[in-house]
GUKOLLO-801796 format. One line per 4 residues: number of its first residue (from 1); their letters; for each residue x, y, z of C-alpha. Coordinates in Angstrom, 2 decimals, always signed. Layout:
BEGIN
NUM> A> X,Y,Z ~ ... $
***
This chain:
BEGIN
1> XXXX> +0.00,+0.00,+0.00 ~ +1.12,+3.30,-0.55 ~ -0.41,+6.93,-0.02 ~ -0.47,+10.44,-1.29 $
5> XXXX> -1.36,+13.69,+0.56 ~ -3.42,+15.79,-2.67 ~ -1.48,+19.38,-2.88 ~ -2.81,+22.88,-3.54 $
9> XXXX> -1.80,+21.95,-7.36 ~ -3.52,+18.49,-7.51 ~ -7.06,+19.87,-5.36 ~ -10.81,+20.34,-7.33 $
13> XXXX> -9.74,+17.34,-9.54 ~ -12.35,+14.20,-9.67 ~ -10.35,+11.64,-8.25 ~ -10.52,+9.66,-11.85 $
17> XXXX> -9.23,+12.80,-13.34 ~ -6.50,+13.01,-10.63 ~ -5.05,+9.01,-11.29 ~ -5.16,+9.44,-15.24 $
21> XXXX> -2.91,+11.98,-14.88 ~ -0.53,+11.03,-11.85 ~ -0.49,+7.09,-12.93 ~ -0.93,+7.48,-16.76 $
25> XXXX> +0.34,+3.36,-16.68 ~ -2.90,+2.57,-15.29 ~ -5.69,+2.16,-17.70 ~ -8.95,+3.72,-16.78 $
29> XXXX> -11.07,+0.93,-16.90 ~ -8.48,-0.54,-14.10 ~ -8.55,+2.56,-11.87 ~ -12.74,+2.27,-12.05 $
33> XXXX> -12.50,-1.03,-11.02 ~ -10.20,-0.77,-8.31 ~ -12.05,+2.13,-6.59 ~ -15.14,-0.13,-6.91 $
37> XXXX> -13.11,-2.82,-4.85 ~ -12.03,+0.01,-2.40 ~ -8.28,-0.94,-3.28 ~ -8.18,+2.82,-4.12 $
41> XXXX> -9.36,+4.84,-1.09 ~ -9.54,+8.33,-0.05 ~ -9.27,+9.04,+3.79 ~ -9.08,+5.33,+4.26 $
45> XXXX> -12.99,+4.97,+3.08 ~ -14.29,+4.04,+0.10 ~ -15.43,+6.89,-2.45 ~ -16.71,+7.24,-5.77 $
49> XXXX> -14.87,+7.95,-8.86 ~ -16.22,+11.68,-9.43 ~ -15.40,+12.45,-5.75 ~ -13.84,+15.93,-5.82 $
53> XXXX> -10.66,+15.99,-4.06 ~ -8.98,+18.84,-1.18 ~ -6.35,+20.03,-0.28 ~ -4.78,+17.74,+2.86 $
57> XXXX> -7.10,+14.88,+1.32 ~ -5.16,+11.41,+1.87 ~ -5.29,+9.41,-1.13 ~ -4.28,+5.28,-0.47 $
61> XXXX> -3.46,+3.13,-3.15 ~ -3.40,-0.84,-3.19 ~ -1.84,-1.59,-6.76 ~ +0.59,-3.28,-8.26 $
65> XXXX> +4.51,-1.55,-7.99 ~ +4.24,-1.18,-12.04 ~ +1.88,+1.86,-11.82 ~ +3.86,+3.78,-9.73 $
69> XXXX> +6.82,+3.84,-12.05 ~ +7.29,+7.55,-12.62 ~ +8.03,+8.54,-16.27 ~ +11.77,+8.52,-15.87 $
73> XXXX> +12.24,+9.42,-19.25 ~ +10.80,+13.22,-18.80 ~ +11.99,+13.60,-15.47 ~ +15.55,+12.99,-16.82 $
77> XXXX> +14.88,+15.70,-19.70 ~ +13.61,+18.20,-17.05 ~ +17.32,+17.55,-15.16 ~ +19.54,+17.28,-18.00 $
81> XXXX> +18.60,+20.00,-20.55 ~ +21.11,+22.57,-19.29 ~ +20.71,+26.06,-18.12 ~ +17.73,+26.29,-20.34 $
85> XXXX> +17.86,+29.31,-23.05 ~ +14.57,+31.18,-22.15 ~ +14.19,+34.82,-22.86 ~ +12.08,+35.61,-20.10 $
89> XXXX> +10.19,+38.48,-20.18 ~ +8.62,+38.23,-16.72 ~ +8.02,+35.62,-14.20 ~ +6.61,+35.70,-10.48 $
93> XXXX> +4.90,+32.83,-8.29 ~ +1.85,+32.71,-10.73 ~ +3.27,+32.92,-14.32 ~ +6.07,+33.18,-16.89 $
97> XXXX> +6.17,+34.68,-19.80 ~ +8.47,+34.13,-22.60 ~ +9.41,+35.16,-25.93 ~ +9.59,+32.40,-28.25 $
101> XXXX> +12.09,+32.68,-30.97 ~ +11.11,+31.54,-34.62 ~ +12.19,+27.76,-35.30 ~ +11.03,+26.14,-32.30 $
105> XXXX> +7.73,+24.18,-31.47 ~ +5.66,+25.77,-28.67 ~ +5.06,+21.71,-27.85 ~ +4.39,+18.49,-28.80 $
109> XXXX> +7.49,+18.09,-31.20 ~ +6.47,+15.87,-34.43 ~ +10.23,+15.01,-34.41 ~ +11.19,+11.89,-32.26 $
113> XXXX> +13.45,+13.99,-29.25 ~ +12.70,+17.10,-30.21 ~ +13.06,+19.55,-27.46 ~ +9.95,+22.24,-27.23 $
117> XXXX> +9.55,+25.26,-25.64 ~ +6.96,+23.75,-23.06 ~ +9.93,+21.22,-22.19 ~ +12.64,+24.20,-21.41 $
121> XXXX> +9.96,+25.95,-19.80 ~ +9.45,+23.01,-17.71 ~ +13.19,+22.07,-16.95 ~ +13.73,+26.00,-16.00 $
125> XXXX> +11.14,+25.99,-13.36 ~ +12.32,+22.36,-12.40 ~ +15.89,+23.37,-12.19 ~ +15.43,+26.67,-10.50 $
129> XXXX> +12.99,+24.47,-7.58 ~ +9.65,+26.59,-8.61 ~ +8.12,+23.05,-9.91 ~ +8.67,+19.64,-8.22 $
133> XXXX> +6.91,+16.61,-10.84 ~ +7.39,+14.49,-7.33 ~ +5.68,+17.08,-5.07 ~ +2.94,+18.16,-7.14 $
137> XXXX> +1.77,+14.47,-8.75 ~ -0.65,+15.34,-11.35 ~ +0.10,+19.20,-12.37 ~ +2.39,+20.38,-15.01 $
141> XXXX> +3.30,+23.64,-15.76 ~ +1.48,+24.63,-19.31 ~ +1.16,+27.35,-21.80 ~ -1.69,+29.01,-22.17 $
145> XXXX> -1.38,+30.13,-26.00 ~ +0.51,+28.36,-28.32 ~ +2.87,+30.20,-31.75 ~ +3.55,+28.42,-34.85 $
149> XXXX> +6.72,+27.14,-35.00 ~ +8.06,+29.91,-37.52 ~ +6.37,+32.79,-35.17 ~ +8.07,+34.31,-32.99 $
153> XXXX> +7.20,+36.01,-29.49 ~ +5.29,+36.41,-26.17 ~ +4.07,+33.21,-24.56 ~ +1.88,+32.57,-21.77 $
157> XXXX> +2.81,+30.08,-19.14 ~ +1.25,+28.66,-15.73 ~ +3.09,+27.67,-12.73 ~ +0.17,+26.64,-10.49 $
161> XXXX> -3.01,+24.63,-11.21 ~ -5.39,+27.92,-10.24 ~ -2.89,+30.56,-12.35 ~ -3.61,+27.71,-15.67 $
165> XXXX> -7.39,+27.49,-14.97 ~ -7.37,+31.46,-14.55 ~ -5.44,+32.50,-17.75 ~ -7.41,+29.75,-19.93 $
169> XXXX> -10.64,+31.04,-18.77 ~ -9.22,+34.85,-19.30 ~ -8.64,+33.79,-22.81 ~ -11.96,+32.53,-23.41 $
173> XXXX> -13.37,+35.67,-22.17 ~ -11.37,+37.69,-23.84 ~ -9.84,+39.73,-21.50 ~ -6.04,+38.87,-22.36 $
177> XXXX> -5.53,+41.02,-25.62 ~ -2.81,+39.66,-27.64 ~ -1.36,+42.06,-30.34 ~ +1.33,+40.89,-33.26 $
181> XXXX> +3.39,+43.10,-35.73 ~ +3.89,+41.55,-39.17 ~ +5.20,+42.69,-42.38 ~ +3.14,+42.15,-45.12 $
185> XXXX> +3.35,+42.41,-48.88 ~ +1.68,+45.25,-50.39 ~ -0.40,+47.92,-48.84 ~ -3.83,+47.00,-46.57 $
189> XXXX> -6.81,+48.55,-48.31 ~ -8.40,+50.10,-46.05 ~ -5.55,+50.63,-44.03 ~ -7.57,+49.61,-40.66 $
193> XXXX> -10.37,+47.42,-40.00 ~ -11.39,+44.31,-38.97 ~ -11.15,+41.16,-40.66 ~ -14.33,+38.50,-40.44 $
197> XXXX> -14.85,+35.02,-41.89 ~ -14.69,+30.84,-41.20 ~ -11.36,+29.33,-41.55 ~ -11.40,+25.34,-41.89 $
201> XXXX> -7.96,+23.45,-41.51 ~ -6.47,+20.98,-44.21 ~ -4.50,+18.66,-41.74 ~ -2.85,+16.82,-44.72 $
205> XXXX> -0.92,+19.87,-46.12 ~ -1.17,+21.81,-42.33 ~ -2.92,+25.03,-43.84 ~ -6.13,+26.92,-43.44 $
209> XXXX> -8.46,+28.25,-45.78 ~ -11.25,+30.52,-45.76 ~ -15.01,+28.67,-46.19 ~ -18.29,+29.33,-45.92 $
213> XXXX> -20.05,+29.66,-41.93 ~ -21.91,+26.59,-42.54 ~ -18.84,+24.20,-43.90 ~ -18.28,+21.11,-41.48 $
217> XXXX> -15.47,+22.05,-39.35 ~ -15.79,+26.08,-40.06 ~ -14.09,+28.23,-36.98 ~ -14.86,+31.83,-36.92 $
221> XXXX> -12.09,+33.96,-37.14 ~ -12.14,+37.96,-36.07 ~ -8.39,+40.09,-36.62 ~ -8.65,+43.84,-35.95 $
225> XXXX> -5.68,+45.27,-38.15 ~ -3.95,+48.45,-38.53 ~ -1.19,+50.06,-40.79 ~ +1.78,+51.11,-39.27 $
229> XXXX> +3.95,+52.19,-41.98 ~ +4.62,+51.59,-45.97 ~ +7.98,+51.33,-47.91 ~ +9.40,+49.93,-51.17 $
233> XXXX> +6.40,+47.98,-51.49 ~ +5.69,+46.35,-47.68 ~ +4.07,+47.58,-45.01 ~ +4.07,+47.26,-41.49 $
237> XXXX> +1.20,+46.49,-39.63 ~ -0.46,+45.69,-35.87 ~ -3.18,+42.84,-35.47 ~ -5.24,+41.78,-32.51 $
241> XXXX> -6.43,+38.50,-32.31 ~ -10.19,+38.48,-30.76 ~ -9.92,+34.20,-31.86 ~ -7.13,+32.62,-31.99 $
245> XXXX> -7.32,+30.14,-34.76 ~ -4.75,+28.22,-36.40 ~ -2.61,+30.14,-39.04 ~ -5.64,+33.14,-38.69 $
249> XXXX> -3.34,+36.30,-39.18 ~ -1.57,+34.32,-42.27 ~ -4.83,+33.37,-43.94 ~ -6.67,+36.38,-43.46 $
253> XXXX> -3.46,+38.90,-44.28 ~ -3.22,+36.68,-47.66 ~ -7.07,+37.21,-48.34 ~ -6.63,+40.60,-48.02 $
257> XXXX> -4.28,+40.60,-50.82 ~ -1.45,+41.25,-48.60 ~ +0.59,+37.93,-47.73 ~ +3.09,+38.04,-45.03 $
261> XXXX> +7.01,+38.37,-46.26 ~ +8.59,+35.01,-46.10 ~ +5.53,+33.19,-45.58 ~ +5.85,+30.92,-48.78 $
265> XXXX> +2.75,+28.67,-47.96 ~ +0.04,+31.35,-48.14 ~ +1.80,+33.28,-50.57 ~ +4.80,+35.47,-50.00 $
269> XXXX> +7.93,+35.39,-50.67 ~ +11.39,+36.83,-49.81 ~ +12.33,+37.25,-45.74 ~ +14.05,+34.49,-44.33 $
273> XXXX> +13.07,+30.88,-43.34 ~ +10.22,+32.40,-41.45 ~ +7.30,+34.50,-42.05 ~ +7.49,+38.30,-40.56 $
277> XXXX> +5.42,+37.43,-37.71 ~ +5.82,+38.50,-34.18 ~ +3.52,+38.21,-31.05 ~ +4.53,+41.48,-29.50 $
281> XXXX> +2.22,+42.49,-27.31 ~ -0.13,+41.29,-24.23 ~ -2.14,+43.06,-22.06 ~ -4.32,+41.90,-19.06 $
285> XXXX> -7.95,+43.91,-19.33 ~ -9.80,+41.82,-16.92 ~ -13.35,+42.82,-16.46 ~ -14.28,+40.69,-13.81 $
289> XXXX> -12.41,+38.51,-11.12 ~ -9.49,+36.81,-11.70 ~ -8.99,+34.91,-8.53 ~ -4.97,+34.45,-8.22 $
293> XXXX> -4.15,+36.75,-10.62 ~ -6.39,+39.87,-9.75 ~ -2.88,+41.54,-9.70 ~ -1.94,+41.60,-13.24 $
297> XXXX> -5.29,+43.60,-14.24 ~ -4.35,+46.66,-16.28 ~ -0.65,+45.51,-16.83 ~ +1.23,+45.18,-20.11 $
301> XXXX> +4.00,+43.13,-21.35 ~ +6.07,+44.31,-24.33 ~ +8.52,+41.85,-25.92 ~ +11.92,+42.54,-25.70 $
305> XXXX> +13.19,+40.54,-28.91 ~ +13.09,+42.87,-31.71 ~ +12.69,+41.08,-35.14 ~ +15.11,+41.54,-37.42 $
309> XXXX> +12.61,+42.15,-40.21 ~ +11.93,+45.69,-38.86 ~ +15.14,+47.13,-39.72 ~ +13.00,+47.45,-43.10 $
313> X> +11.23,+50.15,-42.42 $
***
C-alpha cells in the first residue's frame, strides 16, 4: 500500500481525473474497477470515482509496484537539458512569460526527441525548484497560448493549477488582448479594420483556408488590423487577435491581398526561413475577477526581442 497527501496543485480534480494523470500506466477501466473494490481509497474509506478531491485529502493506493513507475524518461529531460535558453520576459509565483524565438515548437514536437519550448519551460522551473513533478503528482506547468513554430514572441505560461485554470478562462473571455506586428506584402486597403470570416484546416498539407459559416469544421475567425507604416512595397502592420485560430493572421493577411514576407505557404515570398510574424504584445484587461491573478489587471508586457525584419522600415 502506498499513499499520497493531494497538494494545492492536484485539489478540485475528480479523483478519476487526478489518477489518469498522476499514474498514466494505469488504464482507466483498471482505476474504475479498483475504486469499486475500495483498493483505491480516499481518507481510508471508500469513495466514488467523481469524488472531488482537497487540499490535505489522503489518497491510499493498493496496486501493483508497475503503476507507480514515474516517467523517468521526462523527469531525466527536465534535469539534464542545461541552463535552459529562455528569454524571459517576466516571471513571479503565478506565471512566466516568454518570448519564443522563430524555429522552435511551442510543444508536442512531431520530431522523435525534439526539445519544445513547453519542455525548457518546464526544466527551467524544475531546475530553478519553482516546480517539483514528485511534489505536485498530477500538475504540469502549461502554456496558455501556443505560436507556430516559424512565429516568434510572447508566450503565456502557468506555474500553479489555479494561475492555468485562470489564464485559460481569461482567454476565453477575452480579457487577455494579444497584439502581433507583421510585415506584409503590399499595402492593406483600407488601411484599418477588422477582418471576419470561417477558416477550416487541411491537416494533410497543415494550412487553413477561408469557407463558408456553414462548412463542417468552419471556426470563426475575427483580426482587428492596422497600418503602421509603408515602404518599397511592404508595409508594417499591428493585429489583434479576438480568436485565436490556427494560421488566422496568415490566412486572413493573404485574403486581403497582402501575404506576409517570407511566408511561402500562403503566398509570399522573400524574408528568411520564417514569415514576418511576431507576437509582440499582451495586455491583461480583466473585467471581472481573476482569482490568483487579480494583480496583473491593467498591466502590459512588451517583448523585448526585436525582429530583425523591422530594420525594413
Amino acid at each position: 500500500m502506498r499513499e499520497m497527501t493531494v497538494s494545492k496543485n492536484d485539489a478540485g480534480q475528480r479523483l478519476d481525473r487526478f489518477l489518469a494523470k498522476a499514474f498514466p500506466r494505469l488504464p482507466s477501466a483498471t482505476a474504475q474497477k479498483y475504486i469499486r473494490q475500495k483498493r483505491i481509497k480516499v481518507g481510508g474509506k471508500r469513495t466514488e470515482q467523481s469524488y472531488r478531491l482537497t487540499e490535505g485529502d489522503t489518497i491510499q493506493l493498493y496496486i501493483n509496484d508497475t503503476f507507480f513507475e514515474a516517467e523517468m524518461q521526462e523527469n531525466r529531460l527536465y534535469q539534464t537539458i542545461s541552463r535552459p535558453s529562455l528569454a524571459i520576459c517576466y516571471e513571479d509565483e503565478q506565471i512566466l512569460i516568454v518570448d519564443k524565438p522563430p524555429g522552435l515548437q511551442s510543444h508536442s514536437g512531431n520530431e522523435k526527441g525534439e526539445i519544445t519550448l513547453a519542455d525548457l519551460i518546464k526544466a527551467h522551473l524544475y531546475q530553478s525548484g519553482a516546480w517539483n513533478p514528485a511534489r505536485e503528482q498530477s500538475f504540469v506547468p502549461a502554456l496558455s497560448n501556443r505560436l507556430d513554430r516559424n512565429t516568434g514572441g510572447l508566450v503565456l505560461a502557468a506555474k500553479t493549477a489555479a494561475a492555468l485554470q485562470m489564464l485559460n478562462q481569461k482567454i476565453r473571455d477575452r480579457e487577455i488582448e494579444k497584439y502581433y506586428l507583421l510585415a506584409v506584402h503590399g499595402r492593406p486597403e483600407p488601411p484599418a479594420g477588422r477582418l471576419e470570416g470561417h477558416l477550416i484546416k487541411n491537416r494533410q498539407e497543415n494550412r487553413v483556408s477561408l469557407t463558408r459559416a456553414e462548412a463542417d469544421g468552419a471556426k470563426a475567425a475575427v483580426t482587428e488590423y492596422r497600418t503602421l507604416t509603408s515602404r518599397d512595397g511592404l508595409s508594417l502592420v499591428e493585429c489583434r487577435l479576438l480568436t485565436g485560430r490556427t494560421h488566422q493572421i496568415r490566412a486572413q493577411m493573404a485574403a486581403l491581398g497582402c501575404p506576409l514576407l517570407g511566408d511561402r505557404k500562403y503566398g509570399g515570398t522573400g524574408g528568411k526561413a520564417h514569415q514576418a510574424l511576431w507576437a509582440y504584445r499582451i495586455c491583461f484587461q480583466f473585467t471581472s475577477d481573476a482569482g490568483v491573478l487579480n494583480y496583473l489587471n491593467r498591466q502590459e508586457f512588451l517583448s523585448e526581442e526585436a525582429p530583425t525584419w523591422r530594420t525594413l522600415f
